[in-house]
N, C-alpha and C positions, 0 to 999 in steps of 0.2 A: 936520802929519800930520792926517789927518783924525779929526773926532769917531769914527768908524765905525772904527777902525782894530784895534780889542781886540775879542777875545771875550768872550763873557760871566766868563769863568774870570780877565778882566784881561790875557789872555796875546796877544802880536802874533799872528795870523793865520800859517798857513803857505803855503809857493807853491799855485796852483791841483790838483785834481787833474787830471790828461787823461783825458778820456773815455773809456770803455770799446771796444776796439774793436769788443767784441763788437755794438755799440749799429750801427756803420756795415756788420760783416757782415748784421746784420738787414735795415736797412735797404735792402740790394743786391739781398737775400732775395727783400724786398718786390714792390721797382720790378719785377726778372726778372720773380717771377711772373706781375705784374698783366698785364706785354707777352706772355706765355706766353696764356696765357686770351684777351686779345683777339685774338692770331691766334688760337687757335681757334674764339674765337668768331666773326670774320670769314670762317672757310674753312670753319663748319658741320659742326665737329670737335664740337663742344658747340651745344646747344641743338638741336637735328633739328628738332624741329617749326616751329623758324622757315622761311619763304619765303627761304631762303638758293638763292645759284645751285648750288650744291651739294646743295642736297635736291630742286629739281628736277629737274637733271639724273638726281641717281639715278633718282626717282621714274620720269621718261620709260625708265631702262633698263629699268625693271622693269618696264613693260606688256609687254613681250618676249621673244625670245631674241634673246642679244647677237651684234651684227652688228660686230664693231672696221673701223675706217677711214673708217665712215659717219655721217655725219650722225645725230645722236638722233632728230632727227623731220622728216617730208618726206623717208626718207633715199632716194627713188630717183625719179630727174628726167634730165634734160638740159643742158648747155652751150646758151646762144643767143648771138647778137650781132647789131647791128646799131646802129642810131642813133638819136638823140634831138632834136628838133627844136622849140623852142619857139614861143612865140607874144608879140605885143606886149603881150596882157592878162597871160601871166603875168609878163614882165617887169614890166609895172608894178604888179605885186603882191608882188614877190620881186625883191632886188636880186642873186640868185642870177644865175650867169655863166649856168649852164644854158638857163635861159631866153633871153640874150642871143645865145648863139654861135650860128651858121650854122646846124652838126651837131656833137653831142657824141654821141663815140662811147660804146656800150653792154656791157657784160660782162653778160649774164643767167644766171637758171637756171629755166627750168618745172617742176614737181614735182607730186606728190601726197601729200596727208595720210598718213600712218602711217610707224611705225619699219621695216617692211618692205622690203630696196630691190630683194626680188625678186617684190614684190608686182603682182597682175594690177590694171593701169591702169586700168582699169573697173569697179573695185569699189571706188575709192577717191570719197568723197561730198566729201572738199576736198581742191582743186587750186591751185597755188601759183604766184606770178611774183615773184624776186628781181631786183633792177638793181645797177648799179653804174656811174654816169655817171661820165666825168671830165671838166672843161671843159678849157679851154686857158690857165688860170691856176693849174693843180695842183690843184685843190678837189676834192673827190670828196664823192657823194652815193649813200649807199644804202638801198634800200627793202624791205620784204620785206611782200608783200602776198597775200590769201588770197582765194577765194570766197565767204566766209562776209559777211554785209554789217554782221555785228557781232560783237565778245568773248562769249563763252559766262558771263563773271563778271565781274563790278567790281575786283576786289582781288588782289593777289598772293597773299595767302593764301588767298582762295578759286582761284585757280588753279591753288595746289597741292594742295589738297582736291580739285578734279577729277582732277586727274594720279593722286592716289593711290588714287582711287573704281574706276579703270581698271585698275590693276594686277591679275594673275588671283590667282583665289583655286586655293591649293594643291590641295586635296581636288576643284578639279574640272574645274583648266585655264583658266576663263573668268572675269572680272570678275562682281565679287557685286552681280546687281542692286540690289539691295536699299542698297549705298553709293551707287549713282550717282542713286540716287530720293531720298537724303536731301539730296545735292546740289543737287539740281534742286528740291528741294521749299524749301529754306532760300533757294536764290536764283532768282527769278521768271526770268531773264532766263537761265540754265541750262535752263528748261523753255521758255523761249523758241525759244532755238538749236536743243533738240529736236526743235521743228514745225517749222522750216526744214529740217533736215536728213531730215525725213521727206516733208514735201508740196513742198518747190521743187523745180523741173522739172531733169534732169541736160542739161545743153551734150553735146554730141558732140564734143567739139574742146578742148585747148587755145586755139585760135587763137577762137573765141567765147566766151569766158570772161569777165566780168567778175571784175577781181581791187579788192580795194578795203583802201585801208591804215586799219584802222578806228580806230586812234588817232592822236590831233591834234599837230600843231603848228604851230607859229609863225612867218610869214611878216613878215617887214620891207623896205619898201619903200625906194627909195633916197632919198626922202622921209624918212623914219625912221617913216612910219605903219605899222602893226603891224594883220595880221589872222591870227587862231585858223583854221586849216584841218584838212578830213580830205581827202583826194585818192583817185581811181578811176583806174584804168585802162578804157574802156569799149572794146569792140573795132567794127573796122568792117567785121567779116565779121556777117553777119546770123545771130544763134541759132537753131542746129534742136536741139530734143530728143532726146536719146537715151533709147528707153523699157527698161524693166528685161531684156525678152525680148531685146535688141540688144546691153544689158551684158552677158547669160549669154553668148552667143556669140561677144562679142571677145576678139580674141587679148592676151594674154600683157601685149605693148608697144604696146596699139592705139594708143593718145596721142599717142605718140613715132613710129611707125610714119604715122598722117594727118597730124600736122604737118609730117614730113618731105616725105609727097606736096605738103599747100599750099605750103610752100617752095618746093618744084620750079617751081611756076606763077607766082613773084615775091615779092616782102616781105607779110611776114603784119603789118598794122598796127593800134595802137590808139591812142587819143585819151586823153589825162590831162586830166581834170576836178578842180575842187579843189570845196568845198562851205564856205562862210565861214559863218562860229559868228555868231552875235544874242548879245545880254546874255542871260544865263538857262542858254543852253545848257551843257548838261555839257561839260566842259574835259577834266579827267581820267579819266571814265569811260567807256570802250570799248564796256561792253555797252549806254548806252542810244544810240538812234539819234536825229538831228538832224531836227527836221520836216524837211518835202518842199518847204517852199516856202523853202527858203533860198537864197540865191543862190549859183546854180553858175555856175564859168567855164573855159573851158577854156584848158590853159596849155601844150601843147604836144603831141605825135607822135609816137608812140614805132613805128620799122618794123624788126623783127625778119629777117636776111635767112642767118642761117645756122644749124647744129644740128651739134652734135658727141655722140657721147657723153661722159659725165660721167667714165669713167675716166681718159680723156684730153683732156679737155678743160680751158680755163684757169679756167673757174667751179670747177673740186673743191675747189683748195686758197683760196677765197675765201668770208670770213665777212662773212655781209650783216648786219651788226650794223647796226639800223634808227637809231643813235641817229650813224654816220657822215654830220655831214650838212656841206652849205657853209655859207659865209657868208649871210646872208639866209631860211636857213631854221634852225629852232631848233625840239628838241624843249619838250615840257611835263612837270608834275608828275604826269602819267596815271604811277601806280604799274607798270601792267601793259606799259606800254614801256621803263619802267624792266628791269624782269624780263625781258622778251626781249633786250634789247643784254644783260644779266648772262649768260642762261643760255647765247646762240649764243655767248660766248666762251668759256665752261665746256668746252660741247658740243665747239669748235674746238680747243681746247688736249688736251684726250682724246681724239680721233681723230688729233692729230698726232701724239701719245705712241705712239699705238698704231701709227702709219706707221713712225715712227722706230725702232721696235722688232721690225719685222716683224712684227708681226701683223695689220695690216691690210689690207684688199684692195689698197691702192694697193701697198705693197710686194713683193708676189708679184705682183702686173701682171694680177691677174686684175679682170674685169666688173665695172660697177659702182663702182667704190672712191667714195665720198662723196657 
């Protein structure tokens, strides 16, 4: 028997006690909650002010009045289609099929900035081109690219300090200057986007548009070498100006209405250029731009040869989550690309809700839906 086997009193030990079970109710207590709270806190039930996809999303409803069925932002565009046609430099820069195949077919959408989608086309200052290539090995690649030639802010949460600068103020209907100047004043590159958006010249056309995907990724070649890219859409109809007195006068759907006419006359086409990063270059940040002397190349053809409307068309019910890409292409740690694949699946999951439930334009079959 062991020395240890007496208490101190001399007396043999009794059987053990069993644990209380109150001890393993606590503990069940515990774990629940803790799994309680981190969904919350992953779905932006708690903590609001984080750059959750759920606080953007709100935030874009509320520059607003709510439009259910449609898209949160860019919500009024067009269905396109047509083909994708690479070239041998971008295959050897991208082990991407896209590049390799003949023609890979195209699913688009052309659009313009704002939550409106019964908004007059000519008074929107960015103008939009989504894609959605498939090759002939299943792969899909999709892009969602703007006119603007850079991010208006570095950071997720400076993005949603812009979003929520925009929201109207009660007492008067319109957004409070006075937030979007604090914005713009704390980030250089907010009051950057501002002179572009006031002194760059307006295109008269979808179809001469430069659309440009302002954050980077990742090209690997079949080599396994690896180059940091941003890519342009550049078009090869030649730019006219549309001056302010031509915007007061167009109608309604002018965008959609002259693309249609180009259409009629054959494929409306652009050139996809990529623009390859140097050491130095910013990687993850969107709003600073790449010098001019970097090496551009251009990696294929993009000919647009049809237009539907979006209510009926196969682009409504498709989210161009820019982070859908092939093999060979790979996003980056750009925070604010991160936040756009988050927010367009937010976006997309609450305009389905609201399909399914009849309240949204697609479900009553009217104009418009998405």
């Amino acid at each position: 028997m062991s020395l240890f086997g007496y208490t101190r009193a001399g007396q043999e030990p009794g059987a053990p006690r069993p644990p209380s079970p109150l001890l393993w109710i606590a503990l069940i207590a515990l774990i629940a909650g803790l799994l309680v709270l981190a969904f919350a806190w992953l779905a932006g039930w708690i903590g609001r002010d984080r750059a959750t996809a759920q606080a953007f999303t709100d935030g874009i409803e509320a520059t607003g009045p709510p439009h259910p069925g449609f898209r949160r932002a860019h919500s009024k565009g067009v269905c396109v289609s047509g083909s994708f046609q690479g070239t041998p430099d971008g295959a050897a820069l991208s082990s991407a099929r896209v590049f390799r195949q003949a023609q890979v077919p195209v699913l688009g959408r052309l659009s313009i900035g704002g939550g409106d989608p019964h908004g007059a086309d000519a008074n929107a200052r960015v103008r939009s081109m989504a894609l959605q290539l498939v090759s002939d090995d299943g792969q899909e690649w999709r892009t969602a690219m703007n006119s603007f030639p850079f991010f208006a802010v570095p950071t997720a949460e400076a993005f949603l300090e812009q979003t929520r600068a925009g929201i109207p103020d009660p007492a008067t209907g319109k957004p409070d200057p006075a937030k979007m100047a604090a914005v713009q004043a704390k980030y250089p590159s907010a009051r950057a986007f501002g002179e572009w958006a006031k002194t760059a010249p307006w295109s008269n056309s979808w179809a001469n548009t430069d659309y440009n995907g302002v954050n980077s990724f990742r090209f690997t070649a079949a080599d396994g070498s690896q180059h940091f890219v941003r890519w342009s859409m550049r078009p090869q109809a030649p730019f006219l100006e549309m001056t302010a007195a031509q915007r007061a006068q167009a109608g309604l759907d002018y965008l959609a209405d002259e693309f249609a006419q180009r259409l009629a006359q054959g494929p409306v086409r652009w050139d996809m250029w990529v623009t390859l990063a140097e050491a130095g270059d910013p990687i993850d940040d969107p709003s600073q731009v790449w010098p001019a002397q970097r090496r551009q190349v251009k990696v294929g053809t993009l000919s647009l040869v049809s237009m539907q409307p979006q209510a009926e068309g196969a682009c409504r019910d498709l989210n161009y989550d820019p982070l859908i890409l092939p093999s060979g292409i790979a996003g980056t740690d750009d925070p604010i690309l991160a936040a756009r694949s988050a927010v367009y699946s937010q976006s997309f999951n609450r305009r389905e809700r609201e399909i399914a439930s009849g309240k949204g334009a697609a479900a009553t079959g009217k104009e418009g839906a998405k």
